[in-house]
N, C-alpha and C positions, 0 to 999 in steps of 0.2 A: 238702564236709566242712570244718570249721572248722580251721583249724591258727593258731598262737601263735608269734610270732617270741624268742625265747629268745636270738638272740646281738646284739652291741654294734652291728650294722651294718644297713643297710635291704636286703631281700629282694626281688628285682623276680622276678615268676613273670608271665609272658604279659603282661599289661597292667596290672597290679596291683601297690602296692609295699605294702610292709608292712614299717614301725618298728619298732626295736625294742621287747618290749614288748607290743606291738599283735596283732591277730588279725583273718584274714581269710577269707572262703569261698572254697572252692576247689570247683571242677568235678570230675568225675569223670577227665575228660583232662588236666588240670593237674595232679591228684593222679599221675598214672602216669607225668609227665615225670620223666626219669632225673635232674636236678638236685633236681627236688622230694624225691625218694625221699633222691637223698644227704644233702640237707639235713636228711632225719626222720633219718638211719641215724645221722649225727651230734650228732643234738641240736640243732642249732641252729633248726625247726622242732618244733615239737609240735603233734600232734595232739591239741582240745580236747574233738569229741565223742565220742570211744570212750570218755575219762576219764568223765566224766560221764553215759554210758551204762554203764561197768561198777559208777560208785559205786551208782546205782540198783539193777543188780541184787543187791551187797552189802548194801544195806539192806533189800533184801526177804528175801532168805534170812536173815539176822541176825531181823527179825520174824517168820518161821517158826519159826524155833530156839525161840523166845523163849514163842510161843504154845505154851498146855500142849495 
């Protein structure tokens, strides 16, 4: 999963560092490390692909609406 570093300082997860700013793939075991998780709970990560899998689904339902 993609996630986004959002705060001033560089994030080191397992072997991986990521700037601020910047965005990196995370594994499925990376993602479920309890530092990873605090770092979503407070913002300072973000997670990039859910956003941009839910803008899709909002635009598909918006183009249903839309069709008569």
């Amino acid at each position: 999963m993609k996630v986004r570093n959002r705060s001033n300082s560089v994030v080191y997860v397992a072997d991986k560092t990521i700037e601020p700013g910047k965005s990196a793939d995370l594994s499925e075991d990376e993602m479920k490390m309890s530092g990873v998780r605090a770092l979503i709970e407070s913002g300072e990560l973000e997670i990039v692909e859910e956003r941009a899998e839910e803008k899709k689904r909002e635009n598909k339902s918006q183009r249903k609406k839309s069709e008569p």
